[in-house]
N, C-alpha and C positions, 0 to 999 in steps of 0.2 A: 405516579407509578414508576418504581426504578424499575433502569434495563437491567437484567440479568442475563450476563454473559451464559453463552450456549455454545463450547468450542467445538461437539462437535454437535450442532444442531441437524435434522433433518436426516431422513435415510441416508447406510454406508452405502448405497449401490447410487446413490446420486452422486460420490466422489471416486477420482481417480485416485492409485496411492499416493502417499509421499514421497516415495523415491520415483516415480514415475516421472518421464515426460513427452509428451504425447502434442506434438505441434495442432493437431489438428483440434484441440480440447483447449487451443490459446488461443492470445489472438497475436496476430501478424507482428512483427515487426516495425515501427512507425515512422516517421519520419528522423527523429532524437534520437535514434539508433544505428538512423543509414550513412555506410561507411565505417561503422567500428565492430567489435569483434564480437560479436552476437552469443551467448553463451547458450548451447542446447546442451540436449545428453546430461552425463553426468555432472557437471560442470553447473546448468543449471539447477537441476534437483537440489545440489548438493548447498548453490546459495539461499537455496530457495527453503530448505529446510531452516539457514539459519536467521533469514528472516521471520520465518514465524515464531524461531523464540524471542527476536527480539522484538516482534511484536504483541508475543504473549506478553513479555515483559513493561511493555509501555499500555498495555490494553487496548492497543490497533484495533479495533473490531468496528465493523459493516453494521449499523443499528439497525439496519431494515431485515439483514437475512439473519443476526444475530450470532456471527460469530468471527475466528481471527480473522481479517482480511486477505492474509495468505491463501486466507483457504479457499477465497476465491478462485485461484488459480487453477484448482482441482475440482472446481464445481462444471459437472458438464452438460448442468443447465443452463451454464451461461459461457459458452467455447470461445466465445469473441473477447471476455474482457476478462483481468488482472493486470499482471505484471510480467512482463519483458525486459531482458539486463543485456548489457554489451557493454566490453570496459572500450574505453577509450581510448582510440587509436594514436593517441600522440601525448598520451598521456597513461600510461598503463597502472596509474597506481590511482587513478579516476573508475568508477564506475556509474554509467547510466544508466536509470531504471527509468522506465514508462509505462504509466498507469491507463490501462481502457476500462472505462467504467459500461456498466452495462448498457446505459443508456445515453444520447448527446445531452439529456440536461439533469442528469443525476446531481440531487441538491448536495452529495455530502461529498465531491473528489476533491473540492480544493479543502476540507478539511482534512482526509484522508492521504491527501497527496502529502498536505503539513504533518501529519503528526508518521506517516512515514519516511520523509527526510528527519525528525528529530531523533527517532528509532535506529536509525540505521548508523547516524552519526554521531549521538552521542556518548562518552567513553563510558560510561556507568550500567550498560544497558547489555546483558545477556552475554552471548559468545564472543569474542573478536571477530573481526572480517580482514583481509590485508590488505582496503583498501583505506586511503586517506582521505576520501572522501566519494560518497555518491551520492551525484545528479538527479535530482527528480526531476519528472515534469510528466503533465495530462494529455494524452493523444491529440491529436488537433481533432478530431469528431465529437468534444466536447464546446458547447456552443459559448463557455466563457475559459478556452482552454488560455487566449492570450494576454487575459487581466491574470490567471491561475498562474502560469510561468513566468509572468513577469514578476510574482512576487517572489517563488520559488527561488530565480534567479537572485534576487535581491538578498533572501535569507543564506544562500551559498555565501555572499560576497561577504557578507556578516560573518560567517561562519568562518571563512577562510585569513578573515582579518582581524575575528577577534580570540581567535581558534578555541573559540567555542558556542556552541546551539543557543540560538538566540531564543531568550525566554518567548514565549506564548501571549504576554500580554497584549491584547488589544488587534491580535492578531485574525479573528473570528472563528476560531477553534472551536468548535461545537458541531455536535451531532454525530461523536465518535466518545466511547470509554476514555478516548487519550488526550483530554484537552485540564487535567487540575495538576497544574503544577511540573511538574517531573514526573510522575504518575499518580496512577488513582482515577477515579470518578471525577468526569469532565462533565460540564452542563448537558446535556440532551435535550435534542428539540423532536425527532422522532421516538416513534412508541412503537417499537418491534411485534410482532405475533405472538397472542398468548403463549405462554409455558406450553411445551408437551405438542405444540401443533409444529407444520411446515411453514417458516417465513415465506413472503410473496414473490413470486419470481422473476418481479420488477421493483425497482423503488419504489413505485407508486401504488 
């Protein structure tokens, strides 16, 4: 059974706007962030809207709630988990994003977390952003966040050395729309909520 993308899945009175940002409908700030320049207000909205094209763009999308992963942010069914940015304080043309996933053992972040550093980074992919590169990494309340960052780290280093996004191969990129190639339909291992209903309000 294909997944069918659902951008805007599930009742509007489940989501906050797009231009909104509402601290208390995120989640906190994490340890990857503490000490540099934490982006709220407009500042964040404003990245935050351009992530989601670039996510539309690579087909970032959450297989279980079935739709962009940005839009997690706005889900305030789930206030604890998305994405958090803060550029970097000795580095201003750095920025760090940090992924809380809704749960500590969500099977699909270290997918998610891949295929939104290749979104973000690479040059083909939606709007520009002005940074020269941003830092992923998984909250540490995920129970395999330091196999997860150490690769993340790994693919930066790649990135920074070969100054360009390291293909996908072999990488285990699955269980997100954004794992075939450059884009398109990547392998799936979960099976989202029939058409027409609410996805589950857990992974599981």
């Amino acid at each position: 059974m294909p997944l069918v993308p659902r951008p805007w899945s599930s009742d509007s009175d489940d989501f906050d706007d797009d231009d909104s940002f509402r601290p208390e409908n995120l989640p906190a700030p994490g340890p990857f962030l503490d000490g540099h320049e934490v982006l709220t207000g407009r500042r964040h909205a404003a990245f935050h809207r351009l992530t989601r094209e670039r996510f539309e763009e690579r087909t970032v999308y959450d297989v279980t709630f079935g739709y962009n992963l940005a839009r997690l942010n706005l889900d305030t069914r789930h206030p604890n988990a998305g994405y958090r940015y803060a550029v970097d304080a000795d580095d201003p043309s750095v920025l760090r994003a940090e992924f809380t996933p809704t749960t500590e053992f969500c099977p699909q972040s270290d997918t998610l977390v891949t295929a939104s550093f290749r979104a973000w980074n690479a040059d083909d992919v939606g709007s520009p952003h002005e940074f020269d590169l941003v830092c992923v990494r998984v909250a540490p309340m995920h129970e395999s966040s330091v196999r997860i960052n150490d690769r993340l780290a790994d693919m930066e280093a790649a990135y920074l050395d070969s100054g360009s996004v390291p293909d996908d191969e072999g990488d285990g990129e699955r269980g997100t729309l954004a794992g075939a190639g450059d884009r398109g339909l990547g392998g799936v291992d979960d099976m989202p909520a029939d058409e027409g209903e609410d996805g589950p309000s857990t992974p599981f």
